[in-house]
MDAnalysis code that builds the backbone (N, CA, C; Angstrom):
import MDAnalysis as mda
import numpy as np

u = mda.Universe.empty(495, n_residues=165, atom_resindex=np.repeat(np.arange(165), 3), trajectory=True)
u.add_TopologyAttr("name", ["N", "CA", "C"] * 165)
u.add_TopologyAttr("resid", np.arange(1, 166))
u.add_TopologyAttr("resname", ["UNK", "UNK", "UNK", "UNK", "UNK", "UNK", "UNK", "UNK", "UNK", "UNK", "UNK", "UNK", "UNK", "UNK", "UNK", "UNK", "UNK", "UNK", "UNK", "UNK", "UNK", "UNK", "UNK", "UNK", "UNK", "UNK", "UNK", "UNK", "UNK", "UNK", "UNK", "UNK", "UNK", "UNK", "UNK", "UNK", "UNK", "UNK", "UNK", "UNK", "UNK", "UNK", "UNK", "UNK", "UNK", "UNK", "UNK", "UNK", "UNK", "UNK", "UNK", "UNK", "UNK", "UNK", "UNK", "UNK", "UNK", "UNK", "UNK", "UNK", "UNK", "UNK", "UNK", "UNK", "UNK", "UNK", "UNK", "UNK", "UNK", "UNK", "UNK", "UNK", "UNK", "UNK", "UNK", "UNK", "UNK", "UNK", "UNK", "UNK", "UNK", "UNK", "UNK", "UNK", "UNK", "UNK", "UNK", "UNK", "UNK", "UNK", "UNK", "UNK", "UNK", "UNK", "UNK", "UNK", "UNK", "UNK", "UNK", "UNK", "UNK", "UNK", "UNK", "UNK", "UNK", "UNK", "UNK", "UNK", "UNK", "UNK", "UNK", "UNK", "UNK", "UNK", "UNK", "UNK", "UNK", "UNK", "UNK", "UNK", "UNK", "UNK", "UNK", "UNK", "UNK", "UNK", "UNK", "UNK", "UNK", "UNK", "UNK", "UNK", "UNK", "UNK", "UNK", "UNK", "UNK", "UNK", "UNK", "UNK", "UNK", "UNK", "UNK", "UNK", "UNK", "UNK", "UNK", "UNK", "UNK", "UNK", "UNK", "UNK", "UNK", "UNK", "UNK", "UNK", "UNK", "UNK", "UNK", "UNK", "UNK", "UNK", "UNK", "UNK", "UNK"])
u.atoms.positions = np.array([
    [-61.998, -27.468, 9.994],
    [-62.122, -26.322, 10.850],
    [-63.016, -26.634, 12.053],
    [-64.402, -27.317, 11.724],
    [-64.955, -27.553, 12.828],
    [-64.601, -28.394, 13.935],
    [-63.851, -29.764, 12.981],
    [-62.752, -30.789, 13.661],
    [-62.348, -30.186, 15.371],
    [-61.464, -29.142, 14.252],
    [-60.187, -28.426, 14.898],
    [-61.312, -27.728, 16.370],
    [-62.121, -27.045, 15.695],
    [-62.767, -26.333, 16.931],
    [-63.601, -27.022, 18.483],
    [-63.604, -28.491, 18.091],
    [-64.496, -29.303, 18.740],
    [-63.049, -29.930, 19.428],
    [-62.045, -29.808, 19.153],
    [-60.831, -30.614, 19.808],
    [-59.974, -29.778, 20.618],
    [-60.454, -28.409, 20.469],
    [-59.961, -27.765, 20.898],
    [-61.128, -27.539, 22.435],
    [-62.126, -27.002, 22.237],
    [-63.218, -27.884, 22.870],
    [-63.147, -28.085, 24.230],
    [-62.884, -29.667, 23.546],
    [-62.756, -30.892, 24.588],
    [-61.660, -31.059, 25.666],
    [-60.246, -30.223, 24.791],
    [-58.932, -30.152, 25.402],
    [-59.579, -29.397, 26.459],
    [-59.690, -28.109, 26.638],
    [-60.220, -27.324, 27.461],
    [-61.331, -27.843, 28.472],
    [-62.007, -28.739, 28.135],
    [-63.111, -29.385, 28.957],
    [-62.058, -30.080, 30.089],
    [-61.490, -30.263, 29.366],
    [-60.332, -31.797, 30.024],
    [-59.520, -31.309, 30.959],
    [-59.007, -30.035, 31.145],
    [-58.318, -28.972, 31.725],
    [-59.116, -28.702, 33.000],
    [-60.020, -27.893, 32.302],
    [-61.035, -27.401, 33.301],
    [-62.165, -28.279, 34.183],
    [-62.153, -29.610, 34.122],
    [-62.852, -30.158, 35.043],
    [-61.918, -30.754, 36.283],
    [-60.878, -30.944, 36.097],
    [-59.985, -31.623, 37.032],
    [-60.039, -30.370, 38.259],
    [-60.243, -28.811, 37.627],
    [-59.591, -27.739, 38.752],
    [-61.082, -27.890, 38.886],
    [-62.635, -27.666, 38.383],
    [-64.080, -27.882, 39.758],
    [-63.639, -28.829, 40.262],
    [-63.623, -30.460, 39.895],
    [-63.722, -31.050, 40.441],
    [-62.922, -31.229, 42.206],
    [-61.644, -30.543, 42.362],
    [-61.026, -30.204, 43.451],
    [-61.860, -29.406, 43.876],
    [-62.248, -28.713, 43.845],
    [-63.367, -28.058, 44.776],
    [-64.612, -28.341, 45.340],
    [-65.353, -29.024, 44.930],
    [-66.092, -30.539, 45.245],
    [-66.036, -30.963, 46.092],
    [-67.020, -30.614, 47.591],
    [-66.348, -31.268, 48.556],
    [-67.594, -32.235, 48.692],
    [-67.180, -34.000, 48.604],
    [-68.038, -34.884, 48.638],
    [-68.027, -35.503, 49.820],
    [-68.783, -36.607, 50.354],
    [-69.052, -37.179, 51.501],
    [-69.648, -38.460, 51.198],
    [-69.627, -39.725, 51.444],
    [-70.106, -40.957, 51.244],
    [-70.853, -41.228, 52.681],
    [-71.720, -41.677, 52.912],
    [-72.848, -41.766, 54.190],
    [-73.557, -43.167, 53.615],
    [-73.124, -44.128, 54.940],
    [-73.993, -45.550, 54.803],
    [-74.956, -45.358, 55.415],
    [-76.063, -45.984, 55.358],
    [-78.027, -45.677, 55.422],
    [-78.193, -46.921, 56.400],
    [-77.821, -48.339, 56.032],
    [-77.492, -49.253, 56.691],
    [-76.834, -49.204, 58.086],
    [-75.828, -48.644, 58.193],
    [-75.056, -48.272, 59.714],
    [-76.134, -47.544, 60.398],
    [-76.184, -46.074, 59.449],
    [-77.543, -45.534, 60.133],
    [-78.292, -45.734, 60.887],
    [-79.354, -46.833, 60.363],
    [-80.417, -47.144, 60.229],
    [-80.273, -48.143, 61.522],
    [-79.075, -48.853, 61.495],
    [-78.940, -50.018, 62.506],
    [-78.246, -49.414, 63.900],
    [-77.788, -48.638, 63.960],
    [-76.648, -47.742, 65.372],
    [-77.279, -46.263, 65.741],
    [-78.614, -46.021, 65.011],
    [-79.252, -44.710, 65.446],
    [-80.304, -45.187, 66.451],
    [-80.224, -43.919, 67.461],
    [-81.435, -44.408, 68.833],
    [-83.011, -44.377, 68.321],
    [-83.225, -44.189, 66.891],
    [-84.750, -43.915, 66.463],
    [-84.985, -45.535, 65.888],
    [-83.633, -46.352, 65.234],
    [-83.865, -47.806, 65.104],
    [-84.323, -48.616, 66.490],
    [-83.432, -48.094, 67.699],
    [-83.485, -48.993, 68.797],
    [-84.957, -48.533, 69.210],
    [-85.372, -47.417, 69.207],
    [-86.782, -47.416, 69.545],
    [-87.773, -48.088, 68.535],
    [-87.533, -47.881, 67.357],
    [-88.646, -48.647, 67.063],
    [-88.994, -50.181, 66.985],
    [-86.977, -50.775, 67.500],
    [-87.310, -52.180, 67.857],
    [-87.976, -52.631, 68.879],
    [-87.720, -51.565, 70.192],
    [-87.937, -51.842, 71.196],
    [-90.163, -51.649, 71.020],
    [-90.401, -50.572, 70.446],
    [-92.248, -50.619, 70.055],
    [-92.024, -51.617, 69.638],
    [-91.985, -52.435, 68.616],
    [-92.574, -53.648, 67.864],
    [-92.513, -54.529, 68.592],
    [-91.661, -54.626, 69.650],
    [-91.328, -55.946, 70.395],
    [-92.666, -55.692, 71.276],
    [-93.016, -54.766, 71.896],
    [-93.881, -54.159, 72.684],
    [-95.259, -54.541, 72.062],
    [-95.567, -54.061, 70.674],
    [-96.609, -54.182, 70.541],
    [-96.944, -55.425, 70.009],
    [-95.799, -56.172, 69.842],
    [-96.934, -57.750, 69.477],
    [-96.120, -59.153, 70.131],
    [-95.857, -58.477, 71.579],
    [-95.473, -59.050, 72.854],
    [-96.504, -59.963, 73.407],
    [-97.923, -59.447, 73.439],
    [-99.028, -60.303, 73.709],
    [-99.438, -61.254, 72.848],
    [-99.080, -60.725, 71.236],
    [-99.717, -62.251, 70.391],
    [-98.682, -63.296, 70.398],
    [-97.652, -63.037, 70.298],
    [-96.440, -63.883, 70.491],
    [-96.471, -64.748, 71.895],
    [-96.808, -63.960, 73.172],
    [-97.147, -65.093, 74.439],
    [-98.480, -66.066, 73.933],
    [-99.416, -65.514, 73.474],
    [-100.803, -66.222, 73.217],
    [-100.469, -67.309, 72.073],
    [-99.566, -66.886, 71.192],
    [-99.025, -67.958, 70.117],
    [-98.454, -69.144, 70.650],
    [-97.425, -68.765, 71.471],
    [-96.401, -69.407, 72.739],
    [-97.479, -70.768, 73.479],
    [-98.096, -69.887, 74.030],
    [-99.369, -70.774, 74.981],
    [-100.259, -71.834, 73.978],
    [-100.244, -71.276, 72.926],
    [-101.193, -72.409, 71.849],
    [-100.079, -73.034, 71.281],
    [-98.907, -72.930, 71.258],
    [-97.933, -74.437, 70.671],
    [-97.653, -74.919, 72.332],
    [-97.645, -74.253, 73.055],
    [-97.732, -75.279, 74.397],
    [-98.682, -76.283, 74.500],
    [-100.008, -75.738, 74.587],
    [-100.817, -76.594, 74.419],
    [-101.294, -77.672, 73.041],
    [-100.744, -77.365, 72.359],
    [-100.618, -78.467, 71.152],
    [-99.123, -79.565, 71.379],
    [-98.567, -78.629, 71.822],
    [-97.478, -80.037, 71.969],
    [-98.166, -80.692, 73.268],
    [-98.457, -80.559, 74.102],
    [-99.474, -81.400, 75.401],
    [-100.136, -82.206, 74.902],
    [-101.065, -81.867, 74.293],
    [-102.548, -82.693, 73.616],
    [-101.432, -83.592, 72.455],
    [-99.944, -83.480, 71.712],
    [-99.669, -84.316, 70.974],
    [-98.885, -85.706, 72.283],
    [-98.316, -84.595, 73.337],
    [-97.752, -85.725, 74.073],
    [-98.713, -87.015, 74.910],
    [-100.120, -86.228, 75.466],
    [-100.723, -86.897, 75.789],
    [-101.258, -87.929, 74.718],
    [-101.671, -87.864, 73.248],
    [-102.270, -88.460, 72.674],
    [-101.092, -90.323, 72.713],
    [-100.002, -89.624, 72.570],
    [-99.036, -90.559, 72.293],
    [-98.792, -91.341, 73.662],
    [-99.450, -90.988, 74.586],
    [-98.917, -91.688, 75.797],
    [-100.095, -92.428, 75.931],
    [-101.154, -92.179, 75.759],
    [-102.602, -92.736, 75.951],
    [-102.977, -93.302, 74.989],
    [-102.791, -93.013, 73.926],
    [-103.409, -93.651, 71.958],
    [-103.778, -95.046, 72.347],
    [-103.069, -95.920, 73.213],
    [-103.360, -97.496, 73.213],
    [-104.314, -97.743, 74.172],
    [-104.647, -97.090, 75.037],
    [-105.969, -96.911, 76.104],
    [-107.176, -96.616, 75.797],
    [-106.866, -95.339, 74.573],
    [-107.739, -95.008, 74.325],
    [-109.328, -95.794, 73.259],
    [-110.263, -95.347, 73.601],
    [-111.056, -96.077, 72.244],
    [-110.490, -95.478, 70.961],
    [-111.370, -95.986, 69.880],
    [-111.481, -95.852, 68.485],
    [-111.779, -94.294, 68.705],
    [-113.334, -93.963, 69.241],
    [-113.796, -92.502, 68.945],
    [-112.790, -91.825, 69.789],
    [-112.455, -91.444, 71.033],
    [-111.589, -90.874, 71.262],
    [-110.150, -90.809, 70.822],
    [-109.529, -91.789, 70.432],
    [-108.805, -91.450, 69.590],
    [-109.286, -90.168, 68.251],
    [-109.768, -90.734, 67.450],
    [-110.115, -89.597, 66.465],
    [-110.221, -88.370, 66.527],
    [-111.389, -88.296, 68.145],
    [-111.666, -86.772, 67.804],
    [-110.497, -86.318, 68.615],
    [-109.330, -86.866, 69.520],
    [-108.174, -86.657, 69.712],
    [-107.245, -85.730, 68.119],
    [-107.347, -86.650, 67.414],
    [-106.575, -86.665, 65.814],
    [-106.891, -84.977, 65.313],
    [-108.170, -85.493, 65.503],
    [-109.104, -84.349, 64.852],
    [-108.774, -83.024, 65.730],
    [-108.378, -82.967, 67.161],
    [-108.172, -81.825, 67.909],
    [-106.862, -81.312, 67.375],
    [-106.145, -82.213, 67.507],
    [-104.895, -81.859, 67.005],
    [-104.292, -81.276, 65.649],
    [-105.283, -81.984, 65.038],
    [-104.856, -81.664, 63.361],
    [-105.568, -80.593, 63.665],
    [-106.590, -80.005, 64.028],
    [-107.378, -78.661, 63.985],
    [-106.423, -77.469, 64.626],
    [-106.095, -77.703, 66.101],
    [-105.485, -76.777, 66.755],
    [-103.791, -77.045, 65.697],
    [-103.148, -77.414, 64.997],
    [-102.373, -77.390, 64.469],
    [-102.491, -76.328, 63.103],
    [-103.314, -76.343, 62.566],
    [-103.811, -75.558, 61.382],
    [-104.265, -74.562, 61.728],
    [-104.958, -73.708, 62.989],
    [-105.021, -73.161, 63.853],
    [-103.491, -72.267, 64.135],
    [-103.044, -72.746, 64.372],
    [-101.689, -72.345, 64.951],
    [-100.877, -71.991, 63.875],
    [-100.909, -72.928, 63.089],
    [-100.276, -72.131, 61.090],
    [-100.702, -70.564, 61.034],
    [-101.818, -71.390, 60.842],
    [-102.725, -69.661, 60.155],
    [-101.978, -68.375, 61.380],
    [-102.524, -68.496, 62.379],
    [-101.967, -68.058, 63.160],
    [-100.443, -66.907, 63.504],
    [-99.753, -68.201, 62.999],
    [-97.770, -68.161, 62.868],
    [-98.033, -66.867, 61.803],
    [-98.621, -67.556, 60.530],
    [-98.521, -67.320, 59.220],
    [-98.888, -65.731, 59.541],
    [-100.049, -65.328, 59.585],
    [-100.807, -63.726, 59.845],
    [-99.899, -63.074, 61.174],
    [-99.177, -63.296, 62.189],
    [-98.699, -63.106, 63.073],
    [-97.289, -62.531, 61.914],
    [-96.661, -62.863, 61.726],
    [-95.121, -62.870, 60.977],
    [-95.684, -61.936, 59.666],
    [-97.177, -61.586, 59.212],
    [-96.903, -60.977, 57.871],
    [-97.577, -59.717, 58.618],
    [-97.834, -59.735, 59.402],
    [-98.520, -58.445, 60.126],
    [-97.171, -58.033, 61.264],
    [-96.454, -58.491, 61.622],
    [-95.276, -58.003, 61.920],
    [-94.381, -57.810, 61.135],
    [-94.146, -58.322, 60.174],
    [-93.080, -57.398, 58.789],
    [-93.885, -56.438, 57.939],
    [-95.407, -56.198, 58.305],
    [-95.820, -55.174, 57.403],
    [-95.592, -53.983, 58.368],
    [-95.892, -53.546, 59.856],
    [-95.743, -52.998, 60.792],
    [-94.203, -52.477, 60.229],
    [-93.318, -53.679, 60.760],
    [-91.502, -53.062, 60.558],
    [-91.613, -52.456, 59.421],
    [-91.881, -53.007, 58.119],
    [-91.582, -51.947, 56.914],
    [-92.300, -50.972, 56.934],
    [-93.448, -50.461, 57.738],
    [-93.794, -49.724, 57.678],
    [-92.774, -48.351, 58.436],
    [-92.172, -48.933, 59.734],
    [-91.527, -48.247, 60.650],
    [-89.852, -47.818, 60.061],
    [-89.606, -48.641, 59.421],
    [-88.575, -48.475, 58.617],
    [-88.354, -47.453, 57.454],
    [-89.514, -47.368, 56.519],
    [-89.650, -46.744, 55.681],
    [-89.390, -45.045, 56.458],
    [-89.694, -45.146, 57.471],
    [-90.048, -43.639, 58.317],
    [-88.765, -43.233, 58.247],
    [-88.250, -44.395, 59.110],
    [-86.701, -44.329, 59.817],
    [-86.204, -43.686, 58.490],
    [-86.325, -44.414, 57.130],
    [-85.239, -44.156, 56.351],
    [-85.477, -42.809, 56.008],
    [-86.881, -42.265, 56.120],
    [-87.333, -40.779, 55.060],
    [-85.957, -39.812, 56.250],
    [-86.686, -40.237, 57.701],
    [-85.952, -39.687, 59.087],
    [-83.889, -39.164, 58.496],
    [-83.612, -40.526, 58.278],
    [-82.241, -40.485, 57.748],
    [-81.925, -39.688, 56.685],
    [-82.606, -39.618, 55.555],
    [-82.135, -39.041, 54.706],
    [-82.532, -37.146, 54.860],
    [-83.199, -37.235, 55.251],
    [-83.364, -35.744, 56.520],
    [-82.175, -35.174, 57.030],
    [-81.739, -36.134, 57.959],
    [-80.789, -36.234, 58.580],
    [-79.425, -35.632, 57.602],
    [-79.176, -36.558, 56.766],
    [-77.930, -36.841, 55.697],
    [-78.002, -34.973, 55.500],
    [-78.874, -34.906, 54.842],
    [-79.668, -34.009, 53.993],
    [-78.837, -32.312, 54.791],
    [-79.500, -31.711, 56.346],
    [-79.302, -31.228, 56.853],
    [-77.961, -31.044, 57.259],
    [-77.064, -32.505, 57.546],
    [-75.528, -32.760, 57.568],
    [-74.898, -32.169, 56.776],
    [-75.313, -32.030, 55.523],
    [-74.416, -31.704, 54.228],
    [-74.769, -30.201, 53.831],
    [-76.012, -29.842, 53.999],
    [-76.073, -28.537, 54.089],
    [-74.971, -27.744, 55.089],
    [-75.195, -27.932, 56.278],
    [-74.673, -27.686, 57.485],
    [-73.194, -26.918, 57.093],
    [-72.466, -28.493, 57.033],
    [-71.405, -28.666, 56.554],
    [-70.935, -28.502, 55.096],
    [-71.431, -27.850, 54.558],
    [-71.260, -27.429, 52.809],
    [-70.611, -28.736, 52.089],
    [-71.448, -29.761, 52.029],
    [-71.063, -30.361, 51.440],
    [-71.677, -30.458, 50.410],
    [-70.817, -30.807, 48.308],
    [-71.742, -30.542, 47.040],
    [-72.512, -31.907, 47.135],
    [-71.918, -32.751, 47.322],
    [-72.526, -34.237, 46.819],
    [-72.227, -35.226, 47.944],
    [-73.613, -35.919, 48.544],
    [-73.263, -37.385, 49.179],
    [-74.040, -38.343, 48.499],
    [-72.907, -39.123, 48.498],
    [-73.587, -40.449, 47.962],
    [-73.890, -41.502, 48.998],
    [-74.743, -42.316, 48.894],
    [-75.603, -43.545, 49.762],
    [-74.542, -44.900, 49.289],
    [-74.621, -45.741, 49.868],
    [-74.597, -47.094, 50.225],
    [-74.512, -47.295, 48.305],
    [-74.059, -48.195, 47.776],
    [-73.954, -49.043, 46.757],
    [-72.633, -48.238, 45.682],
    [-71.908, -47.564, 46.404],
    [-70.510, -46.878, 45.642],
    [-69.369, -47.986, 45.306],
    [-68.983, -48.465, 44.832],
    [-68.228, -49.159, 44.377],
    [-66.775, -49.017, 45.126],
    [-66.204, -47.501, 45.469],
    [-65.046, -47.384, 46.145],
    [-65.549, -46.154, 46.613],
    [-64.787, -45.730, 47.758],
    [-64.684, -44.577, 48.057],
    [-63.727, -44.701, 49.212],
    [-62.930, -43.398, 49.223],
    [-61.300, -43.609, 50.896],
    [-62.567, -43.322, 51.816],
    [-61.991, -44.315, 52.661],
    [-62.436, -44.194, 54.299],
    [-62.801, -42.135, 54.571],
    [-61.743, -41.512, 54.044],
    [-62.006, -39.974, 54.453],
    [-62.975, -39.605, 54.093],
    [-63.732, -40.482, 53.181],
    [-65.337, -39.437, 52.335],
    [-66.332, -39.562, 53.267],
    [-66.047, -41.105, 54.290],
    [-67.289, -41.430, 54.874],
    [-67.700, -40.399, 56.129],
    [-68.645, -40.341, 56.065],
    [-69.507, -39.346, 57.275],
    [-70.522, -40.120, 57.511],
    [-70.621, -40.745, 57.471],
    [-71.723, -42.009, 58.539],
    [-71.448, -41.564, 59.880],
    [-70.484, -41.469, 60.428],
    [-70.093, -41.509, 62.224],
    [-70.588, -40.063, 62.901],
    [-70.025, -38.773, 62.058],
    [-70.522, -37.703, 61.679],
    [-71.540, -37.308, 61.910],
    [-72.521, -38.151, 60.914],
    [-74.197, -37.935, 60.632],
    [-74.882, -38.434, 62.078],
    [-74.231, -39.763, 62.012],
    [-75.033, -40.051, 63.577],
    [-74.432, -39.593, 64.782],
    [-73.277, -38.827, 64.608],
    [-73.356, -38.080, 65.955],
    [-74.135, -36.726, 66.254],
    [-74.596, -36.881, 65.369],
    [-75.427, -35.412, 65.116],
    [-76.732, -35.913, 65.433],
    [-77.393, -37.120, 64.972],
    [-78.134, -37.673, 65.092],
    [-78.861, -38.033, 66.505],
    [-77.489, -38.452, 67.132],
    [-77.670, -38.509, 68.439],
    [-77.840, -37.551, 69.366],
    [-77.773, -36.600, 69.464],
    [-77.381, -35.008, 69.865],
    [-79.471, -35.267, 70.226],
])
């Protein structure tokens, strides 16, 4: 009896989800496109470039001048004495390690900056998405990592024309 009542149930489950589910109006939205074709990405490439425009020339100018002091060493090394040679060696190997450290803190202080600016962008986007689907009564969007979905679900183009507005 209970069998019977639990199969009976399920039949009915089985019925009745196919007719919500048509009513369901879903939307698939890439974060990635977003993120890369919205004017709040191009600005914040265009700040970062801006703001570490000066350490990047000053970086620039100190491998200039280390490749100099390596070309001169190599053109002169046989002229030179013993001590000048060395503390030559010694300039070089210094301003070289110099210039690491440098590279090194330059590149992790500019990807901490971007992820920082990014993280924004993305809260920004999903705002965005967010308001889109209200707007537009939509029940469910899904992000980036869907396995399939028809070209008709996507509203990426949608979102950022709104975006752009």
């Amino acid at each position: 009896m209970i069998k019977r009542a639990l199969t009976v149930a399920a039949l009915a489950l089985a019925f009745a989800a196919p007719a919500s589910a048509a009513e369901l109006k879903i939307g698939v939205v890439s974060l990635a496109k977003l993120a890369a074709e919205s004017p709040q990405a191009k600005k914040i490439q265009e700040s970062l470039e801006q703001e570490f425009a000066g350490e990047r020339r000053e970086l620039l100018a100190l491998q200039n001048d280390l490749k100099g002091l390596q070309e001169k060493f190599q053109r002169d090394a046989e002229v030179m004495s013993q001590s000048e040679r060395s503390d030559m060696e010694r300039r070089i190997r210094d301003m070289g390690r110099d210039l690491q450290y440098r590279n090194q803190t330059f590149m992790e202080d500019a990807q901490a900056r971007r992820n920082e600016e990014l993280a924004k962008l993305q809260r920004e986007l999903v705002t965005a998405v967010n308001e889109f689907a209200e707007k537009q009564g939509y029940d469910l969007v899904l992000v980036d990592g869907v396995i399939y979905a028809d070209e008709a679900l996507d509203i990426t183009d949608q979102v950022l024309a709104q975006i752009k507005k």
